[in-house]
N, C-alpha and C positions, 0 to 999 in steps of 0.2 A: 476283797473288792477290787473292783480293775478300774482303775481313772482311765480319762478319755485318752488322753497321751501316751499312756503306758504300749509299748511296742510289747510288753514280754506278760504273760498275766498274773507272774509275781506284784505284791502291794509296793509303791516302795516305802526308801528306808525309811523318807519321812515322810510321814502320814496325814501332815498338817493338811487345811484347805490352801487351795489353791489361789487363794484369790489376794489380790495386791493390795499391799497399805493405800489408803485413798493421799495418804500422805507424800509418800514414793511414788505415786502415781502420776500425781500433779507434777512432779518433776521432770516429766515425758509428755505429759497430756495436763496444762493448766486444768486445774479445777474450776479458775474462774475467770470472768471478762469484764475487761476493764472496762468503763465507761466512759462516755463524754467528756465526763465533769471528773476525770480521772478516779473514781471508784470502783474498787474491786469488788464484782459480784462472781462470792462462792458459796460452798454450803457453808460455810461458818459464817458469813458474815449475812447472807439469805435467812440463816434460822436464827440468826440473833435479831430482829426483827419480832418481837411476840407475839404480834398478829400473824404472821408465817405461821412461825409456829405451831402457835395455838391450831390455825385451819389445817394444817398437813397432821397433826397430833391428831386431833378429833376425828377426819375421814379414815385416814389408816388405823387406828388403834378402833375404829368406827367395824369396819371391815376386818380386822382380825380376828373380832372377839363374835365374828359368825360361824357358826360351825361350814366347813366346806366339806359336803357328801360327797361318796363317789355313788353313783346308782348302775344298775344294768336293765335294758328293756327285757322282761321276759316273754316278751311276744306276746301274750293276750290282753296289753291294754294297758297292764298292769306294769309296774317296778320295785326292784329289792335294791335292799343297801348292800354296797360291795367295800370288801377293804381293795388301799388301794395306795401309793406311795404318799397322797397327800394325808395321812392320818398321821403321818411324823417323818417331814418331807426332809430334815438335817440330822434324822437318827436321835437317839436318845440321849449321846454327849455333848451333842450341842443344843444348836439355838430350839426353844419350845417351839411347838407352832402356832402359837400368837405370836411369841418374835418374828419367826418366820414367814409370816403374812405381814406382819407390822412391817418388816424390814423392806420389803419386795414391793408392796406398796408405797414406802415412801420414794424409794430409788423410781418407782414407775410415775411418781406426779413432779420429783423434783427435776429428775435428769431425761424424764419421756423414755425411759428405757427400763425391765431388768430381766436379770437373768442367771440363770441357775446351771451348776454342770453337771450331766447326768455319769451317775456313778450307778456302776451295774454290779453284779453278781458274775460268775465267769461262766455262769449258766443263759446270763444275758439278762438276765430281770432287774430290772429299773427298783432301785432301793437306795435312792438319797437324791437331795438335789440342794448341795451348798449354794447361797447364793453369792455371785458376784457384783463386786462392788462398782456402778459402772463406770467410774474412771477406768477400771483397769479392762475395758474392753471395748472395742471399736466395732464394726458394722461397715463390711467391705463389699462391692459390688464384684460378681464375676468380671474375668480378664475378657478380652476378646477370643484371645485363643481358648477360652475354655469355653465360650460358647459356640466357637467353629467345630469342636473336637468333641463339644457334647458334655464337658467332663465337667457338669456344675454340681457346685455343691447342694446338700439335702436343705430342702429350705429356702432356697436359692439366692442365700449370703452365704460369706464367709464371715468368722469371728475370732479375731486377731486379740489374745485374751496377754494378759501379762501374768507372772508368776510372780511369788514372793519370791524366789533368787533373782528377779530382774528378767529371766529368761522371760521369750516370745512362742507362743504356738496358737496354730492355724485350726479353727474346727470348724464342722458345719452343724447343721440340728442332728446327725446323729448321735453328737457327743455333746449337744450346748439345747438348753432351752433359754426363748427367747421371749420377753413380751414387750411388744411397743406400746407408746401412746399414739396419740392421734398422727398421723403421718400424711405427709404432704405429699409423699414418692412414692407410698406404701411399704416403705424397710426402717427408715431411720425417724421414732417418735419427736415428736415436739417436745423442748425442752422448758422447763416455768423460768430456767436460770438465763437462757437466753433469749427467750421469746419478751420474757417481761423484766431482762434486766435494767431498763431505762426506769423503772417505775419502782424497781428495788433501789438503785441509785439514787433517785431521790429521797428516799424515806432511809436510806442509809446514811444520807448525806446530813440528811432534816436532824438526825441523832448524835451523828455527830459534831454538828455544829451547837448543839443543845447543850453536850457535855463538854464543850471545851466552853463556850460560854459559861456555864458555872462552875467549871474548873480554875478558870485564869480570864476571864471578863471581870469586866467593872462593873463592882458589886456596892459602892458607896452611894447612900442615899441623898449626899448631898455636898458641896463644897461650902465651906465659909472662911470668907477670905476679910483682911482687916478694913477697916473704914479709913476714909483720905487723912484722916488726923491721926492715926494709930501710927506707934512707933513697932513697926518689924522684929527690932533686935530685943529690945525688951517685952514685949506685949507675947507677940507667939507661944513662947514656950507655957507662960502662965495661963494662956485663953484654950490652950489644948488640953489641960491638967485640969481648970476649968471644966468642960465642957465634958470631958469624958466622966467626972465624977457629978456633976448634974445632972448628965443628959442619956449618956448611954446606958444598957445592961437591961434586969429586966425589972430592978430593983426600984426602977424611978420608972417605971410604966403607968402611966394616969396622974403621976404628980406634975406642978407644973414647975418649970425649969426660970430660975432665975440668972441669966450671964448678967452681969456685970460691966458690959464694953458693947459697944459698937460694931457690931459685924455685916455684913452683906454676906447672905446664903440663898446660893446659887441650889435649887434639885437638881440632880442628875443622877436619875434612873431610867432602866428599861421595864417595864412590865414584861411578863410571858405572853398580855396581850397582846403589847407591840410588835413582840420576836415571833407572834403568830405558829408558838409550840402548839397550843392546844389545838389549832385549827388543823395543824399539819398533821397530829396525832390523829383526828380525826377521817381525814384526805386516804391516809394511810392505810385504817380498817378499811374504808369503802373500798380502793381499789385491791385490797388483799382478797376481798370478797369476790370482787368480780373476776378476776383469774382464779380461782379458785372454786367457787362455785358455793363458797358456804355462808348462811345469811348473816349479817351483820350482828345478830343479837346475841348467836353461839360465839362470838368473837368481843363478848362484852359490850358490846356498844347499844345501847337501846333508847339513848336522848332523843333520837330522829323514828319512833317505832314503840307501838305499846310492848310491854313485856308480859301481858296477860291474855289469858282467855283464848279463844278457837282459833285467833289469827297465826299467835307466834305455835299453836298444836298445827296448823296447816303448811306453817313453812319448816316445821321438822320434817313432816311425811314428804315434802318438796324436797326438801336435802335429801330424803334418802330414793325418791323418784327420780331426780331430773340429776343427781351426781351420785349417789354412792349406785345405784345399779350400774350407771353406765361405767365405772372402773371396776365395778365385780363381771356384768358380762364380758366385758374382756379380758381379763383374768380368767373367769371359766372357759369360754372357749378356745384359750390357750393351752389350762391345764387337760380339757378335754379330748387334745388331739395325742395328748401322752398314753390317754387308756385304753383299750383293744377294744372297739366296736363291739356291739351295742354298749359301751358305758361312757358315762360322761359324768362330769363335777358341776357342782352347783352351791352357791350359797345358799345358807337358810334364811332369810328376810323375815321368818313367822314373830318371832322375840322381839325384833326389834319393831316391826310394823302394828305390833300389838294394841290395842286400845287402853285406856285408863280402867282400873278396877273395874267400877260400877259397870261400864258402858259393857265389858268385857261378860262378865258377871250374869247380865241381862243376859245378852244370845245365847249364851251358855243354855242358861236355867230353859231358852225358848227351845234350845234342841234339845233337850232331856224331856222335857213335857213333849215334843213333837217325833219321838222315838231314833231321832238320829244319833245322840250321844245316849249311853247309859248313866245309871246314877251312880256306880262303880266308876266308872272313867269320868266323870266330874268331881268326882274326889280326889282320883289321883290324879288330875289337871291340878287340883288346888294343895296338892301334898298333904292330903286327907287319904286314913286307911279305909280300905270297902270294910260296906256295913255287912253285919256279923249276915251268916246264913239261917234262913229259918228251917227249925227241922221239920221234916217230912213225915205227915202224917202218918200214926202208926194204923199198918192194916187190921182190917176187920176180921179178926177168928170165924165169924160165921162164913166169912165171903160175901154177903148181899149187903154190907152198907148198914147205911139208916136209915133208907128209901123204904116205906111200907109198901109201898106199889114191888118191890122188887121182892119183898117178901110175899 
């Protein structure tokens, strides 16, 4: 195989992918941005977040698990399935192609970008496409002088990729596939890390304030302190020894507690009400949702929304209309400018837009009765075997039948 870089069309020595630790990366190019409130929004601390999460898991792993065809027009109307580099777009010793789609997808909603290097055969046929991780690649505008002298690159960026030895190289879409998200310029996607880091900030903030609060917050339910006649130096030690053998543990739960002494008890606690965890928790799914695009009830949350019946069946077929098409069609007419005319890639939508049994079930049995499907092929729709053949009447020795008129 011949990598993009390669001057010579020897493989080289090392064979690894090419793409940069997102660790090393960050060393050159931060991963993340800090915030107002002094918080750092990266992918680790973005996907530690469970509502993230949970919503980039579901859409990607949502869309991986579609078959992605390649087809060709055969001119009369019609089209066939074609093989095509997306049937095992990282080769066999790597990543599957659910990884592979998984992977791509989440780098295209988390960082608005990704992108894969095309590795050829020396015959020039396209047969791999690692993807890069996109820390380790930039998105560079033509020079002046290259657009006075003509000399832009294919695609019309350049892509300034990093290697695992730290080295830099320049490619264009000859040698880089490229897929944006939504784009403000039309080259460089929008990113979730920095478009909506103010909102990650705070719900990163909201957690960690959660956890050091019941890490090292004050966690006593109550002070008791001596009455004006109590003697300090003697009374304490015994009112403590007291009280904890009365009162505390789970052993005296429902009994009631008899001290002995005069004390003033002060409460001092906070509720979770007060510290307004749960509200913030809740604050949190909503607007993950709304950058995101996924309903609130796939995200756990369903106290604001029934979780039954045709409403929450109507905002799945929403999720997969109003967001997971729009990241597959751009993804497919991405992957479709790689295949040689007339072919293009397309997701399959049929599986998952399917109906519930019954409902399914009905139209079925209504095209079988109405001659469109046969009853062979609604068996093996249902992973039923076709029904046995009947044999064919044996012929007549005379020749004329049983017809007396023909006799």
């Amino acid at each position: 195989m011949r990598w993009p870089w390669q001057a010579k069309p020897e493989p080289p020595a090392n064979s690894s992918l090419s793409i940069a630790d997102p660790t090393l990366a960050a060393l050159f190019t931060p991963g993340g941005l800090v915030d107002l409130a002094g918080v750092t929004v990266g992918e680790t601390s973005a996907l530690g977040l469970s509502a993230l999460y949970r919503a980039l898991s579901l859409v990607s792993g949502t869309l991986a698990s579609l078959p992605l065809n390649s087809w060709r027009d055969t001119g009369d109307g019609q089209r066939e399935k074609v093989s095509s580099v997306f049937d095992d777009p990282d080769g066999p010793d790597h990543q599957t192609v659910y990884e592979w789609k998984e992977s791509a997808f989440l780098h295209l909603m988390l960082h608005g970008k990704a992108g894969a290097l095309k590795v050829r055969t020396e015959a020039g046929s396209l047969v791999r496409l690692p993807l890069c991780h996109p820390l380790s690649f930039s998105v560079c505008q033509p020079t002046i002088d290259e657009y006075r002298t003509g000399k832009l690159p294919l695609g019309g960026v350049w892509f300034d990729l990093m290697l695992n030895d730290g080295t830099q190289v320049r490619l264009d879409g000859q040698d880089f596939w490229y897929v944006p998200a939504a784009s403000l310029g039309g080259q460089v996607g929008i990113s979730l890390l920095t478009y909506a880091r103010q909102s990650l900030a705070t719900s990163i903030a909201a957690d960690k304030a959660a956890a050091k609060m019941f890490a090292s917050g004050a966690l006593l339910s109550g002070i008791a302190s001596l009455a004006d006649d109590a003697d300090p130096l003697e009374d304490v030690p015994a009112i403590r020894q007291e009280l904890n053998r009365n009162v505390l543990g789970h052993e005296n739960a429902g009994t009631i507690a008899l001290v002995n002494r005069r004390l003033n008890f002060t409460p001092w606690t906070m509720t979770a009400q007060q510290a307004q965890f749960i509200e913030a928790r809740a604050f949190q799914i909503e607007e993950i949702s709304r950058w995101t695009g996924v309903p609130p009830h796939l995200l756990m949350q369903t106290d604001k929304q029934t979780s039954w019946g045709t409403g929450v069946d109507e905002q799945n077929r929403g999720l997969s209309k109003f967001v997971l098409g729009h990241w597959a069609q751009r993804f497919e007419q991405r992957a479709s400018r790689l295949l040689a005319r007339p072919r293009w890639a397309e997701f399959d939508f049929a599986g998952l837009e399917r109906p519930n049994y019954a409902v399914e079930s009905q139209i079925d049995l209504a095209e079988v009765a109405a001659g469109v499907m046969t009853a062979d092929e609604y068996r093996a729709k249902r992973g039923r075997p076709a029904l046995p053949k009947e044999p064919a009447p044996a012929p007549d020795p005379n020749g004329g039948g049983n017809d007396p008129a023909a006799q």
